[in-house]
N, C-alpha and C positions, 0 to 999 in steps of 0.2 A: 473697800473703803473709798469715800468719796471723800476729796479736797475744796472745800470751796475759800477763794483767796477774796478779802476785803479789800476795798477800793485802797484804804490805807494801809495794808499790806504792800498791793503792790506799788505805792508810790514811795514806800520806805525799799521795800526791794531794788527799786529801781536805782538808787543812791548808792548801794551796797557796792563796794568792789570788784570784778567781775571773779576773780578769784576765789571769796566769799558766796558768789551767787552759783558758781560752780561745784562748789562744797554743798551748799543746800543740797541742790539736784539729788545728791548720793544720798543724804540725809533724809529728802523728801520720800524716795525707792524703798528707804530702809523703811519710813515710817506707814507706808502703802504696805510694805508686806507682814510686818508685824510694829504695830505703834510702842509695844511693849520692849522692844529691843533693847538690851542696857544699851547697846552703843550710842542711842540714842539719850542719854542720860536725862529722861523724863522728872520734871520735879511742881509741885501745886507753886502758885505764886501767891503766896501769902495776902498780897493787898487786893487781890482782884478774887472774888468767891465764883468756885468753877474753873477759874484759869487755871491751864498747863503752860509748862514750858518744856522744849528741847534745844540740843545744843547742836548749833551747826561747828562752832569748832569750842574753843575755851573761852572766846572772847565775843561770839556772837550768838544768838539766840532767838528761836523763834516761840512766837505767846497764839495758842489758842485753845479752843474749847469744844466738847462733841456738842453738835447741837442734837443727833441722837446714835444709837451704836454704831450706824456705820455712815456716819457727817461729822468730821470735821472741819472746825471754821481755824483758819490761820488769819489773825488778826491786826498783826503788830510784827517785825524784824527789827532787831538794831543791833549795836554794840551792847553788851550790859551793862557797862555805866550809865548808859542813857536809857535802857528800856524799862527800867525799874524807877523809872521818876512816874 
């Protein structure tokens, strides 16, 4: 599986916490070896058609999409009261 991170990924990443961006890392590992992991608690984002999302913990969340079986695009990081606007 290939990751490719958007320019606006990484400039929301970069805001993140360092504690939070530390969490991804493990999140990230988990989603390299099987995307499908419950730990990863994968769910469809209703307003965006195509978008996933996974949870880096309960309160932060990463949004993207395969661009084909083994591409996906990580698009978007935030807290979830903000990433859902």
């Amino acid at each position: 599986m290939e990751i490719i991170r958007t320019e606006d990924f990484e400039q929301s990443f970069r805001k993140l916490p360092s504690e939070i961006q530390r969490l991804y890392a493990v999140q990230k590992d988990r989603f390299l070896s099987n995307w499908r992991d419950p730990r990863l608690h994968i769910k469809k984002v209703k307003t965006l058609p195509y978008a996933l999302s996974f949870r880096i913990t309960r309160r932060y969340r990463v949004f993207f999409y395969f661009k084909d079986a083994e591409t996906a695009v990580f698009f978007d990081v935030d807290h979830r009261k903000d990433i859902y606007r």
